[in-house]
C-alpha positions as CSV (number, residue, x, y, z in Angstrom):
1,X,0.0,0.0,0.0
2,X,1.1,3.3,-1.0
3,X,1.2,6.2,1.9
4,X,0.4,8.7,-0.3
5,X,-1.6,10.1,-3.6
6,X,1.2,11.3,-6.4
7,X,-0.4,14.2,-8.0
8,X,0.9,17.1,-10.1
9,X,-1.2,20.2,-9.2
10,X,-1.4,22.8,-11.4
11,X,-0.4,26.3,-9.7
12,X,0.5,28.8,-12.9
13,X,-1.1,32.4,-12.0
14,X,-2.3,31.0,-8.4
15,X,-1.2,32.3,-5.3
16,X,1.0,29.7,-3.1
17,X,2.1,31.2,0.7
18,X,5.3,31.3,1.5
19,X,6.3,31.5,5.4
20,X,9.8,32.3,6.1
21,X,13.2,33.5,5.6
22,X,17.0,31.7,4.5
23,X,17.4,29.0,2.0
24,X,14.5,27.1,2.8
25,X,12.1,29.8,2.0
26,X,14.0,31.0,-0.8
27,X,14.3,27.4,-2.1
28,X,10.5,27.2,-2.4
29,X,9.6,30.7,-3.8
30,X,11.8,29.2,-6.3
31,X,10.1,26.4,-7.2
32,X,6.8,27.9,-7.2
33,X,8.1,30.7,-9.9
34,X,9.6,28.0,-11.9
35,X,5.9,26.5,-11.9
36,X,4.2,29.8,-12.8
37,X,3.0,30.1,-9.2
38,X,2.6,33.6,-7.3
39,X,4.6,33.9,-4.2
40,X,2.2,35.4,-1.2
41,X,1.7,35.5,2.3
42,X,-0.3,34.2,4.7
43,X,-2.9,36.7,4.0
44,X,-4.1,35.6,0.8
45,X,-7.3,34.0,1.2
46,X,-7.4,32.1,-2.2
47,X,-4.4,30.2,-1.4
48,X,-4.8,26.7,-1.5
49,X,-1.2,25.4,-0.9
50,X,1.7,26.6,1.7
51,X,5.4,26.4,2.4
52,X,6.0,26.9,6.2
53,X,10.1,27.5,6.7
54,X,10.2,28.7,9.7
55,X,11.9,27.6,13.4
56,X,8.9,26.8,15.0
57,X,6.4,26.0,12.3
58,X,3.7,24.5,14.4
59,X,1.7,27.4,15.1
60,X,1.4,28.7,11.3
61,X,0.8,25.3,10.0
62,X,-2.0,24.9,12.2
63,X,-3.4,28.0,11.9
64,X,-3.3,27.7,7.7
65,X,-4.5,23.8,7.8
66,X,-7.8,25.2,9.5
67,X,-8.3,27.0,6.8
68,X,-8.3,24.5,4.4
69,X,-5.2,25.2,3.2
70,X,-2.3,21.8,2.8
71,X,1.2,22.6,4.0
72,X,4.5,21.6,3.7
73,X,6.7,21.7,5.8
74,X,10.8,21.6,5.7
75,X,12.3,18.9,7.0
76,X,9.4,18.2,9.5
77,X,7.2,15.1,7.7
78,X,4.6,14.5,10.3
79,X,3.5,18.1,9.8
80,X,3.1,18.1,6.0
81,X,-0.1,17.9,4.0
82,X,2.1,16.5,1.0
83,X,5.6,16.6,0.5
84,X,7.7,17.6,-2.4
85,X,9.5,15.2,-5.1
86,X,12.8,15.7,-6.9
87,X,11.9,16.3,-10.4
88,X,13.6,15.1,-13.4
89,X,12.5,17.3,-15.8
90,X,12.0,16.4,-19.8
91,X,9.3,18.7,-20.1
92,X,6.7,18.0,-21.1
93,X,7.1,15.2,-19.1
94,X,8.1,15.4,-15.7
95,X,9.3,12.3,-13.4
96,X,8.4,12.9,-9.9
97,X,10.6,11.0,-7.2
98,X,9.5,11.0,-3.3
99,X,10.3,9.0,-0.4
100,X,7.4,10.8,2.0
101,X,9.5,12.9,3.5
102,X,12.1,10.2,5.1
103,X,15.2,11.2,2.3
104,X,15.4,14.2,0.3
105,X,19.1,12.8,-0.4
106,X,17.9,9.4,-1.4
107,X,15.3,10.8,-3.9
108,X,17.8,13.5,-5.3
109,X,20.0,10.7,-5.9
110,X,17.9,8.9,-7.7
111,X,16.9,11.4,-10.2
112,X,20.8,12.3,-11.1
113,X,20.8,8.5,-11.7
114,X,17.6,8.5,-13.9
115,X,19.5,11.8,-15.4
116,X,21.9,9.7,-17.1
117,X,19.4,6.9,-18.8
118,X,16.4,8.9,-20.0
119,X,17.0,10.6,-23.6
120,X,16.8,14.5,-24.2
121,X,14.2,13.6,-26.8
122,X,12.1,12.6,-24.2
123,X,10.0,15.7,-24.0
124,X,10.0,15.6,-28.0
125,X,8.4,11.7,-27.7
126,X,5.9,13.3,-25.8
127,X,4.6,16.1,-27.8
128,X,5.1,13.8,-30.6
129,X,2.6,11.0,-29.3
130,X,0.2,13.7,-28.0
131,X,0.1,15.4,-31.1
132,X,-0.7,11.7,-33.0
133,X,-4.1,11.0,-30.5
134,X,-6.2,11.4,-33.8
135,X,-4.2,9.7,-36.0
136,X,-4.0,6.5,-33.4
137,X,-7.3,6.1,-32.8
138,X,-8.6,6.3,-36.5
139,X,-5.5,3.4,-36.8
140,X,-6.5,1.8,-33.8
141,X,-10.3,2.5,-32.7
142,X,-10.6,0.2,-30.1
143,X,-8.9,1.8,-26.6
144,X,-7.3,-1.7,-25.7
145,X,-5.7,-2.3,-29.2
146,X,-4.8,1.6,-29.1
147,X,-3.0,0.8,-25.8
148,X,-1.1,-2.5,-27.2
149,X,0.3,-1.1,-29.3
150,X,1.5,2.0,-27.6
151,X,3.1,-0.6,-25.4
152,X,5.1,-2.3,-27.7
153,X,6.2,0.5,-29.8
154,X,7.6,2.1,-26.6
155,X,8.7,-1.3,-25.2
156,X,12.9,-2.3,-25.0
157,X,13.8,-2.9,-28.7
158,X,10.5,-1.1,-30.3
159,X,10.2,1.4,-32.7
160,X,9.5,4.4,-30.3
161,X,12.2,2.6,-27.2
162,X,11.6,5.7,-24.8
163,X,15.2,4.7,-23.8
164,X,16.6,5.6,-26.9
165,X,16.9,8.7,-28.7
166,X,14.2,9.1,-31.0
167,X,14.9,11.5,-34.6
168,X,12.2,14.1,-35.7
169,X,9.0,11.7,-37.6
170,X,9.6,8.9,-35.8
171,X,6.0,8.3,-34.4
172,X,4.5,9.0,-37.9
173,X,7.1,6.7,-39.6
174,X,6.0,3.7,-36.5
175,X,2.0,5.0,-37.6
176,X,2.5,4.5,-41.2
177,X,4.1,0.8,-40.4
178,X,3.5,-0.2,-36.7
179,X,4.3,-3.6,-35.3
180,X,0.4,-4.5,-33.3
181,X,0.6,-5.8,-30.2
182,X,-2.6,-8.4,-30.7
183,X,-4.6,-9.9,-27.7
184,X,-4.2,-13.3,-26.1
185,X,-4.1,-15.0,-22.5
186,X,-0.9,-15.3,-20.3
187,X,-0.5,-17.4,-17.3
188,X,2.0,-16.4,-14.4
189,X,2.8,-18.9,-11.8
190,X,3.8,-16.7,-9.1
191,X,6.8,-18.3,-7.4
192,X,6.5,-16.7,-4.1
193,X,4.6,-14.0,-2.3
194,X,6.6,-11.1,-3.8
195,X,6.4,-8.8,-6.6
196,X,10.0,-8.8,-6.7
197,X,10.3,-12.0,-7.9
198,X,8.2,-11.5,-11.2
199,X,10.6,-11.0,-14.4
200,X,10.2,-8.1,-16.3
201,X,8.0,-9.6,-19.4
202,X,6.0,-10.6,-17.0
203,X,5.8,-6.9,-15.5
204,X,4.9,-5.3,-18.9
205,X,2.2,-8.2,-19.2
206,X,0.4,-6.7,-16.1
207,X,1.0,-3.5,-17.1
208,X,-1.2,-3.8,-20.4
209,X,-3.8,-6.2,-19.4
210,X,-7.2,-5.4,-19.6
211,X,-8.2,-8.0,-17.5
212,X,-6.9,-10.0,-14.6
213,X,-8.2,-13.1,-13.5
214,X,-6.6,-14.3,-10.3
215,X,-7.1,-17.1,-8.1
216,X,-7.5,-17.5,-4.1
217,X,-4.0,-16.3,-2.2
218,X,-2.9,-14.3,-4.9
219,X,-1.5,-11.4,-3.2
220,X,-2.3,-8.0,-3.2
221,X,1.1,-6.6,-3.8
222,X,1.3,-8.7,-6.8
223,X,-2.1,-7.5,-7.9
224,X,-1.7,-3.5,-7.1
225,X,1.7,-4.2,-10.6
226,X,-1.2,-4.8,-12.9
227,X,-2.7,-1.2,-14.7
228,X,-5.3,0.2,-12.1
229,X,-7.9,0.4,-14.7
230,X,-7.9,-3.5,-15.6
231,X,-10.9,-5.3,-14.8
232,X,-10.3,-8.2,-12.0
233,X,-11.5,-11.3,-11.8
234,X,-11.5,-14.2,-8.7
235,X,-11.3,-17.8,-10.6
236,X,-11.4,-20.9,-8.6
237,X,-8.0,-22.6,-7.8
238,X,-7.4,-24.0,-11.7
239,X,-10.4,-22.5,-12.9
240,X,-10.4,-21.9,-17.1
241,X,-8.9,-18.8,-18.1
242,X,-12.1,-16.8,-18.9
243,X,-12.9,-15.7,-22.9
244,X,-11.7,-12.0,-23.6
245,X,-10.8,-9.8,-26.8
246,X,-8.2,-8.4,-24.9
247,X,-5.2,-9.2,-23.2
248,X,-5.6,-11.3,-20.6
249,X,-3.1,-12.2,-17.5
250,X,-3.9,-14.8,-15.0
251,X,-2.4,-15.1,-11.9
252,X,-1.9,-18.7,-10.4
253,X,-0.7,-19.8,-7.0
């Protein structure tokens, strides 16, 4: 289980408060700017988010958290609302890394690592891709064969690898001849209790079913890999995989 919701909250032109002075404070205003936020203070009553840096933050965050407002504060976890990632930044898309507040360190460390493997042309892909929604669902209209294919084409070794730099036309060239990732049935026999322990085709399996049929004991760590929007299904202990159009993964003890 997950202790908290990632989101990416849209702040350009909206006030954010600000509480404090020294890099901590200045730190922040900076990342709200960089955002498109506007810096205030405590004052402004259409603030919906706040940045408490100061020695004895308790009173301020409690007084702005009755207001409806979520803080943050430095360096102090069990007073924060929501906490803030280290961002690796390919805009548009932008890779948010937290640890809840237990390691800024640890979470900066691993975006200089992710630095180093993620392509420039990332952002490129991006626009790219969103620019082609049209064009990919008159090529594929149903959602599940649109999302197959997605999958494969961006997939280790595929014709949009996001690992690998991609030239200028690449998504229309992989549109005018994809490879199609076609439905079927795929059985994993979990060999223990941990998610760990499933390879990586099996992992990109779960991560483009649209259904999962599981049987009893089938743990809930192993189920929470699979795409949160794929249909699940209890089967008896070697029950029949059941009939689908789409891709279906079951899970067997």
């Amino acid at each position: 289980m997950i202790a908290s919701l990632p989101l990416f909250h849209r702040i350009s032109g909206r006030p954010v408060i600000v509480l404090g002075e020294g890099e901590a404070a200045e730190a922040k205003r900076r990342l709200i700017e960089r955002a498109g936020g506007v810096v205030c203070g405590e004052d402004e009553p259409n603030a919906r988010l706040a940045f408490v840096a100061l020695d004895q933050p308790e009173a301020a965050a409690e007084r702005l958290r009755e207001r409806g407002v979520l803080v943050n504060v430095p360096d102090r976890p069990e007073l924060c609302d929501f906490t803030v990632p280290s961002v690796l930044d390919r805009a548009p898309v932008l890779i948010a890394i937290g640890t809840g507040g237990a390691s800024a360190g640890l979470a900066k460390a691993l975006r200089l690592r992710l630095e180093t493997i993620l392509p420039a042309s990332l952002g490129s892909l991006a626009e790219a891709l969103g620019g082609a929604r049209e064009a990919m669902r008159r090529r594929w209209p149903d959602a599940g064969e649109r999302r197959r294919a997605l999958d494969m084409a961006l997939g280790e070794g595929g014709k949009l690898d996001l690992l690998r730099d991609q030239s200028l036309g690449a998504v229309d060239k992989w549109l005018d001849n994809p490879v199609e990732q076609a439905g079927g049935t795929f059985e994993i026999v979990l060999a223990s209790d941990h998610f760990e322990d499933l390879t990586l085709r099996q992992l990109a399996w779960l991560g483009s079913a649209d259904l999962i049929a599981h049987e009893p004991g089938v743990p809930a760590a192993v189920l929470d890999r699979a795409r949160a929007d794929a249909a699940r299904l209890a089967i008896a202990e070697d029950g029949p995989a059941p009939p689908s159009s789409g891709l279906v993964v079951v899970l067997r003890r």
